[in-house]
BAFI-3210 file (N, C-alpha, C; in Angstrom, 3 decimals, decimal comma, padded with zeros to 6 digits):
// residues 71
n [1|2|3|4|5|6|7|8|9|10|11|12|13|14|15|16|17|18|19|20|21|22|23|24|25|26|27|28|29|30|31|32|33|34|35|36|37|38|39|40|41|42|43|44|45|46|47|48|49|50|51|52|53|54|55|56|57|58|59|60|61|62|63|64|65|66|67|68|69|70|71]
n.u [-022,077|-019,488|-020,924|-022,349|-020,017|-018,602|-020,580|-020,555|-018,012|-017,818|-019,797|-018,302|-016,231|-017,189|-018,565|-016,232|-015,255|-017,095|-016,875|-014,324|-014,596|-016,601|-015,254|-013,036|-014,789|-015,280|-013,363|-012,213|-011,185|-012,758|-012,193|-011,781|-012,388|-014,809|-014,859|-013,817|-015,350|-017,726|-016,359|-015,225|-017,444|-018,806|-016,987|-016,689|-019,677|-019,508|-017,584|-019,264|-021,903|-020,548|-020,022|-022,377|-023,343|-021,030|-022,804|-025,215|-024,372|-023,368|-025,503|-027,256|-026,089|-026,325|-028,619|-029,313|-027,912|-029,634|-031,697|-030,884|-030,618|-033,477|-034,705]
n.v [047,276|046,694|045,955|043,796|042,205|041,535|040,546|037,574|037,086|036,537|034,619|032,707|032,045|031,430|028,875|027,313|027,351|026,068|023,251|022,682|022,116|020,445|017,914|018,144|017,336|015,265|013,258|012,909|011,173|008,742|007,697|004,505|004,465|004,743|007,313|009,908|009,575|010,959|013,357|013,883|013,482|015,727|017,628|016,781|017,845|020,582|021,564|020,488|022,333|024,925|024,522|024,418|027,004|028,307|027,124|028,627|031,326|031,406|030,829|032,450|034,415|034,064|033,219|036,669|037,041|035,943|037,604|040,000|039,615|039,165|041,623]
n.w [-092,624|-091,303|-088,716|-089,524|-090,205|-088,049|-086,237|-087,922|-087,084|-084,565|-084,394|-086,006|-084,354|-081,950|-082,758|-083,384|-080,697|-079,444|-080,497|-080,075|-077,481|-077,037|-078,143|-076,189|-073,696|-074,551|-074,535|-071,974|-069,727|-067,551|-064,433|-062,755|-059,979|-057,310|-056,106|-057,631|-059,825|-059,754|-059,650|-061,866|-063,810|-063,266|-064,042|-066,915|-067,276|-066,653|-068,555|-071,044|-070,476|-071,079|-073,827|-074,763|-074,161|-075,723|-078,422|-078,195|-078,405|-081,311|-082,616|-082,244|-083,421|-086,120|-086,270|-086,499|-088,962|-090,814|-090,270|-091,361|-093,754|-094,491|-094,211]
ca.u [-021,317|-018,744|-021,380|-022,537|-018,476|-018,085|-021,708|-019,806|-016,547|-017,687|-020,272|-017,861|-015,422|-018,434|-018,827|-015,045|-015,311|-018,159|-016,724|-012,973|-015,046|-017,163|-013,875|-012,254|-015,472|-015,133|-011,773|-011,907|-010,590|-013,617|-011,339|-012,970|-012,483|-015,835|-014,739|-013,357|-016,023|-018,643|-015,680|-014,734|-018,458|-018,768|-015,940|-017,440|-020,633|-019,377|-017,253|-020,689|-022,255|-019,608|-019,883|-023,740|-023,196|-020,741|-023,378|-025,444|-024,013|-023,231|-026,905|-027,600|-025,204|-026,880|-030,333|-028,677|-027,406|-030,669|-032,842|-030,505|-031,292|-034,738|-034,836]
ca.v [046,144|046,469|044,821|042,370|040,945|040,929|038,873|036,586|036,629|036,255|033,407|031,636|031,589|030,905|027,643|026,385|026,695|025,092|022,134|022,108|022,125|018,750|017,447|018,020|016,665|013,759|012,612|013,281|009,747|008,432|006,355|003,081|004,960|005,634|008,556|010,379|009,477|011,620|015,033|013,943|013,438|016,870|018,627|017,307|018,853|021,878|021,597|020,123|023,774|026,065|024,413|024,767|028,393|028,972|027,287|029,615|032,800|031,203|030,183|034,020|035,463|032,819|034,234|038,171|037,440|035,657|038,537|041,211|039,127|039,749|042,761]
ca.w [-093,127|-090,401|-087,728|-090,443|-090,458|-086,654|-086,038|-088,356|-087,028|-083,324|-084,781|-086,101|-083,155|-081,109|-083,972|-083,007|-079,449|-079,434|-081,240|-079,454|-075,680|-077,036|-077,766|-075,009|-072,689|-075,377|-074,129|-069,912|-068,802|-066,296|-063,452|-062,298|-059,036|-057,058|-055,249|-058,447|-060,563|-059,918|-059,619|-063,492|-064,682|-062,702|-065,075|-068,120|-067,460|-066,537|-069,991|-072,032|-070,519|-071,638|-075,304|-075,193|-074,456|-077,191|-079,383|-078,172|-079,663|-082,683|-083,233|-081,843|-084,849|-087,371|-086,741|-086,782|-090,261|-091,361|-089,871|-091,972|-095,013|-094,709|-094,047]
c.u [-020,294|-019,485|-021,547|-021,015|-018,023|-019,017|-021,127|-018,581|-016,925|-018,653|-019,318|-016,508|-015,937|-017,916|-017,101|-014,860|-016,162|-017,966|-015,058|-013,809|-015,707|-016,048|-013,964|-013,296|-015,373|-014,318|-011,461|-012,031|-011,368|-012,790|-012,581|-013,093|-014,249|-016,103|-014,322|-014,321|-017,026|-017,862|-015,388|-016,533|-018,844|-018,380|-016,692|-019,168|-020,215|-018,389|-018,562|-021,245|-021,413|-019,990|-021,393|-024,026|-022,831|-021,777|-024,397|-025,662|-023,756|-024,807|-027,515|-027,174|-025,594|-028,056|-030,124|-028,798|-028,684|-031,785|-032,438|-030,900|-032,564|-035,703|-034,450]
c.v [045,667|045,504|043,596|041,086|040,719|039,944|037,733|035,646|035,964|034,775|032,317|030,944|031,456|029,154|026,582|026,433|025,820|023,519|021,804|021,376|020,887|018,210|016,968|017,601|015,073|012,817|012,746|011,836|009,969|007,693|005,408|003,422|005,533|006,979|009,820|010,480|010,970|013,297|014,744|014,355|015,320|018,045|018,368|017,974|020,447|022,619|021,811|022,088|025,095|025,767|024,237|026,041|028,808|028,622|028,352|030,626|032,169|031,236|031,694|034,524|034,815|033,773|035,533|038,021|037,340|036,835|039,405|040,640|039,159|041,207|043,867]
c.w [-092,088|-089,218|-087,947|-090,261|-088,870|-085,811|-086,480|-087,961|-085,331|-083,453|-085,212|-085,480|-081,980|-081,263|-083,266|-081,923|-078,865|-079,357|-080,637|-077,908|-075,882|-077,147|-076,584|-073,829|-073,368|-074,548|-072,593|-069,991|-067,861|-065,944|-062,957|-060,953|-058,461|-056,753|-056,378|-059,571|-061,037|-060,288|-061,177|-064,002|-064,027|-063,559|-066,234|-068,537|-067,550|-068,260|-071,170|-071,641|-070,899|-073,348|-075,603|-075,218|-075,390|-078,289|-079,648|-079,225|-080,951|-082,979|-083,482|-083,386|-085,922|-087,683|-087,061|-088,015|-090,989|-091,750|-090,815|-093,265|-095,370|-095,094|-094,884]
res [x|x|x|x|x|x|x|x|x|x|x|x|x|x|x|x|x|x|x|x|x|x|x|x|x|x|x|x|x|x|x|x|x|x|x|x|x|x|x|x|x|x|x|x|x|x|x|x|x|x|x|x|x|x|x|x|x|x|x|x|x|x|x|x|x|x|x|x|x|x|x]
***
């Protein structure tokens, strides 16, 4: 039961980093600057891949719980 509540707990602080890190690629100010452009669109990838990771493990600790329900 103890693993059962920490799949959960780390799923669902997976689930809100997930969802702060789109955010925060949401909102990166592109400058009309050429030279700057590409180092911003740069950051929010590298943001967008951090918050595809956390979905990741969440999705990971989703299927865990599913699988124990079967089982």
């Amino acid at each position: 039961m103890t693993l059962d509540l920490g799949v959960a707990t780390i799923g669902m602080l997976a689930s809100v980093a997930a969802a702060c890190l789109w955010f925060w690629a949401s909102v990166v100010v592109v400058p009309d600057n050429i030279h700057t452009i590409v180092h911003e669109l740069q950051r929010i990838s590298r943001i967008n891949a951090l918050a595809a990771f956390a979905t990741l493990i969440a999705a990971l600790c989703v299927a865990y719980g599913f699988w124990r329900q079967l089982g």
